[in-house]
N, C-alpha and C positions, 0 to 999 in steps of 0.2 A: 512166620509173621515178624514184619519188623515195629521195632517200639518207635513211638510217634516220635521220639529223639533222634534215632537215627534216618527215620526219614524227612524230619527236619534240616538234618545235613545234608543227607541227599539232595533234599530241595535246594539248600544257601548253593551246594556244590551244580545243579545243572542248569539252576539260574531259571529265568522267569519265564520262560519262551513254553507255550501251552504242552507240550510233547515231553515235558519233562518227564511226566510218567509217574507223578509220586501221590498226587492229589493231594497233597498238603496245604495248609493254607496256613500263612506267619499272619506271625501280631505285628501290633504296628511295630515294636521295637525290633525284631526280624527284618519288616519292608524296609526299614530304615536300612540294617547293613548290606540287604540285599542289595539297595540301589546305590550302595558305595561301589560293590564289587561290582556291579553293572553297569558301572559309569568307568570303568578299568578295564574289562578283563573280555565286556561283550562284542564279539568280535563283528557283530553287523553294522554297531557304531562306532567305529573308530573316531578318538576325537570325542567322547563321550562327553566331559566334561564342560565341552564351551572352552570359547574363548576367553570370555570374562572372567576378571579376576576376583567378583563376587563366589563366583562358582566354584572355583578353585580354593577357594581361601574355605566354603565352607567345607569342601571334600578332605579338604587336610587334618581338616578341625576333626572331619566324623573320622576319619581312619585312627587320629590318635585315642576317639572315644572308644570305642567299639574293639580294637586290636590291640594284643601288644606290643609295645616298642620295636621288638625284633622284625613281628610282622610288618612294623607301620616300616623301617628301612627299604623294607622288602617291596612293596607300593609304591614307596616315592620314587625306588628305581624302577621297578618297573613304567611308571608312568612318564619318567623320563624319556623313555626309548618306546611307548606304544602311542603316548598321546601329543608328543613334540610339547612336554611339558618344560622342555628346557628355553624355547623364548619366552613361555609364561612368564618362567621364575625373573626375568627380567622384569617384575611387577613387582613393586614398592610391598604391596601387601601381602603376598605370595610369599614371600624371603622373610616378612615377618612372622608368616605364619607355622614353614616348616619348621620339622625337624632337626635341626643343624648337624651335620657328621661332618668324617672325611668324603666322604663322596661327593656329598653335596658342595664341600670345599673345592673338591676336584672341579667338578661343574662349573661353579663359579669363576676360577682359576682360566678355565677354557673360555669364558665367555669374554674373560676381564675386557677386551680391547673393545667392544661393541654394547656394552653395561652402561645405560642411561644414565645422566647427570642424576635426575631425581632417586637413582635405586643405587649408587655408587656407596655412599656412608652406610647404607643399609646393609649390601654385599659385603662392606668394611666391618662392621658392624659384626654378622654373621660369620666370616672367618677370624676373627681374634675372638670369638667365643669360642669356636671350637681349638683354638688356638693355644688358649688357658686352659682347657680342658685337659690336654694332652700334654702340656708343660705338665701340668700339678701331679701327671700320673706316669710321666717317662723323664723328668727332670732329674730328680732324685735318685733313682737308680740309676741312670748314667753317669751323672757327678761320680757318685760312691764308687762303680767299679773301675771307672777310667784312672780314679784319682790313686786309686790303691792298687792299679796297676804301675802307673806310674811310681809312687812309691816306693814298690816293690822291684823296681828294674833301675830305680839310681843308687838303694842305697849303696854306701861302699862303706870299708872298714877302715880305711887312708885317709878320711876326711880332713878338711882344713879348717883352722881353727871356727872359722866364722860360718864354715859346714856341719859342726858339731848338732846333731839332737839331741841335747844333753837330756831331756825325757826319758827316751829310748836307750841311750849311756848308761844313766843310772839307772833301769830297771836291767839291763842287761848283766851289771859290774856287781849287783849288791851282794852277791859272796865273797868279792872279795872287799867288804867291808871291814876296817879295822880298828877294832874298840879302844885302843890305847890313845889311836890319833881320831879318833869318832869322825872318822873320814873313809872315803870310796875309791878304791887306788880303780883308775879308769883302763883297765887293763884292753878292755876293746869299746874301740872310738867306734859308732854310729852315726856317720852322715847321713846329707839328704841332696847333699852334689851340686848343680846347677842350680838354684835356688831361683833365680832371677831371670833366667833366659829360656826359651821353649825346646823343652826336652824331644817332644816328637813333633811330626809334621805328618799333617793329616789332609789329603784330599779325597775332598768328596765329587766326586765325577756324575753328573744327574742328567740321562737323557730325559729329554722333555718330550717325547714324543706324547700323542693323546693318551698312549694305552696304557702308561705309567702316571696318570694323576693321581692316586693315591697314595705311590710310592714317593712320589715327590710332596707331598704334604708330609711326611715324617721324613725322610732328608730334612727337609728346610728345619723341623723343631729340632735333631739331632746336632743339628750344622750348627744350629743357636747354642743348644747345649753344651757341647765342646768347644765351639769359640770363646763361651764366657770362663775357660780351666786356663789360666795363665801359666801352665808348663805344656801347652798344645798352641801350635800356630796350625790352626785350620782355617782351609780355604773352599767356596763353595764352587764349583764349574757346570755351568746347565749349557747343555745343546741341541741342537737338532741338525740343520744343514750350517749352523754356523755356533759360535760358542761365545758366552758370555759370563762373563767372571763375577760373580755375585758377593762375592766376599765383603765387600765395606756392607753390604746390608746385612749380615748376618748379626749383629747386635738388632733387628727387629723382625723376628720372624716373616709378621703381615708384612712388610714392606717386600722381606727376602719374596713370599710367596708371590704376591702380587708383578713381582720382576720377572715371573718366568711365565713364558710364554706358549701351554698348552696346547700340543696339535703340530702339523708339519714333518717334516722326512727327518732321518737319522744320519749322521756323518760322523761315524764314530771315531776314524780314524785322526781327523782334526782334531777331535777335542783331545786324543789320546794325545799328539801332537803338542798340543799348547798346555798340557800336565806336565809332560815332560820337559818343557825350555822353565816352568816353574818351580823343579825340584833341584834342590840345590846341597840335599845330605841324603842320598837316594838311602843308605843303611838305616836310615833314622825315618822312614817315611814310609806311611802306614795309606796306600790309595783303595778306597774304593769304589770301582764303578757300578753304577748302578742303571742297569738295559737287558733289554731283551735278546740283546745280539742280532737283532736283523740291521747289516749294515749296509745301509743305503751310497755308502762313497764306495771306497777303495778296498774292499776284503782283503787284496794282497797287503795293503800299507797297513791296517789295523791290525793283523795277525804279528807284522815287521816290528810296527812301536810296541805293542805289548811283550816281544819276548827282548827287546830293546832294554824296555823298564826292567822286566824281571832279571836279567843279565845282569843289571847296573846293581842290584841286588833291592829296588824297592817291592815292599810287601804287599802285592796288588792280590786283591779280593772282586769277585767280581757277584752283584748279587742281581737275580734273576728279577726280582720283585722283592719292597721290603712294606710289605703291608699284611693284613691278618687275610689275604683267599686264595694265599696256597701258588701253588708252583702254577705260574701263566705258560702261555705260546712263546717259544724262544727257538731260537735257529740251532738245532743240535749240533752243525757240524763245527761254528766257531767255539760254542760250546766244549767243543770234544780237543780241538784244538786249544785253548788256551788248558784242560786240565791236563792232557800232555805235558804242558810249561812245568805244571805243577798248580797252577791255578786254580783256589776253591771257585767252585761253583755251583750257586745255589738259592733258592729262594729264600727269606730271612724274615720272620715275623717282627713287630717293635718290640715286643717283649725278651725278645733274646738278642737284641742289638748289642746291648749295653754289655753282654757278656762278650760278645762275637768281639767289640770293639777292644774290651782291657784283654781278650787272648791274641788279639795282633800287637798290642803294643807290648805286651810284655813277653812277643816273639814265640809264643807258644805255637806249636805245629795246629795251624787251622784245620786239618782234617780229623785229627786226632780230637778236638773238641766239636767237629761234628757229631764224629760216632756217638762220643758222650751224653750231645744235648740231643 
């Protein structure tokens, strides 16, 4: 016998259609989530929802009642791709109404060039929420380990006067303290090197293809993040069949995002291309690309530039996907080809970016802090 709980799941799970077979009957607050999920998931009415934006706005509203967050994600994409809830979201009230994430950034991002006047500030609006979101919680830990990789890879013990970190001097010297002259004989000098001028050179290479929008919303805050470390000149590069250098926007994220152009074919080899006429201390330059590898140009020319770059000795990293769902569809054989070179390869969550980033600048063997992390 089953208890009228679980055949109340039973029921929510095979939905309203008489032949369910459970003979349960919900209260009203049941028909209610019944008719969310049946406005979603029924496959006789595709389109469930209506077109109206009344309809939608209050669908959003019950999913956030009734589910939790995690679930309510899990909805709003699915209703992206079952109910072509994506020219909805071009609805003023709709964009007020979701759930803001990356995805829905992504979406946004793909729509930008056909996004009505009336819902544009709102879109705006919507991605520098999630914008600040993701600052306040990937900002910090970036700074901190880039900065103290840096650190860690100029000091020197030759310093010039005006190089001195007399901080670091004197906690280093204080044995050889001398009580008679109550002075610090500065027996080893601790610089801090360049001080003034950008220690590493950092390209971020961002296929824009459609299938990487979420990777490309943490590029573009990462991109903000390391352009504002005054010992890194980074630069931003987005492409698809042609490339476009985003670097002066990267002091505003929204702006960077809104510049890149979601969707379209891949020409990897160009953008590899126009990297390389940009680098100018290849030992000192830290690239990485960020695709899937399916190259839509030249396979012979992008296999050519890349062992080009890594020849000249720059430290190209190449990441599969840098977003939190895990290792995507990518072309195994360039794949297999660039880690021949030597070339990491690999999917990269935002959480371990920050580390991934200070072990290439401070020249650490990237495979060897794979194994680790």
């Amino acid at each position: 016998m089953h208890s009228n709980n679980e055949l109340r799941k039973w029921r929510m799970i095979l939905g309203s259609d008489k032949n369910d077979g459970t003979g349960c009957q919900l209260s009203a607050g049941d028909m209610r989530i019944d008719q969310t999920l049946e406005a979603l998931y029924d496959n006789q009415r595709q389109g469930g929802l209506g077109p109206s934006s009344p309809n939608v706005s209050r669908w959003l509203g019950d999913i956030r009642t009734f589910f939790p967050a995690s679930v309510v994600k899990v909805m709003q994409q699915d209703a992206l791709k079952r109910l072509n809830l994506t020219q909805m979201l071009l609805e003023k009230e709709i964009l007020e109404n979701a759930d803001a994430d990356v995805h829905l950034v992504a979406t946004l991002l793909s729509l930008s060039k056909v996004i009505p006047e009336k819902t544009k500030s709102t879109a705006r609006m919507v991605v520098q929420k999630v914008v600040d979101e993701l600052l306040r919680k990937l900002q910090s830990p970036m700074q901190q380990a880039v900065t103290g990789a840096l650190n860690r890879s100029i000091r020197n013990t030759r310093p010039r006067h005006n190089e001195i970190n007399w901080s670091l001097t004197i906690r280093k010297n204080l044995r050889h303290y001398q009580p008679a002259y109550q002075t610090i004989i500065p027996e080893t000098k601790i610089g801090d090197g360049r001080k003034r001028s950008a220690l590493k050179d950092v390209i971020l290479c961002l296929d824009q293809s459609g299938s990487m929008g979420t990777s490309v919303v943490y590029s573009g805050i990462f991109g903000a993040v390391m352009a504002s470390i005054p010992a890194l000149q980074t630069k931003m590069v987005v492409f698809d069949t042609a490339v476009a250098d985003l670097t002066e926007q990267l002091t505003d994220p929204v702006d960077l995002l809104f510049g890149v152009q979601l969707g379209g074919g891949t020409d990897i080899q160009l953008a590899l291309t126009y990297c390389q006429q940009q680098i100018t201390r290849p030992a000192d330059t830290v690239m990485v690309l960020i695709t899937d590898l399916y190259e839509g140009g030249n396979p012979a020319n992008m296999r050519k530039r890349a062992a080009e770059l890594v020849s000249a000795g720059v430290q190209l990293i190449v990441l599969l996907a840098l977003n939190d769902e895990g290792a995507p569809s990518y072309d195994h054989e360039n794949a297999q080809f660039l880690a021949d070179l030597g070339v990491p390869v690999f999917a990269c969550t935002p959480d371990r970016f920050p580390g991934l980033m200070a072990a290439a600048l401070s020249k650490h063997d990237i495979h060897q802090w794979l194994n680790t992390h």
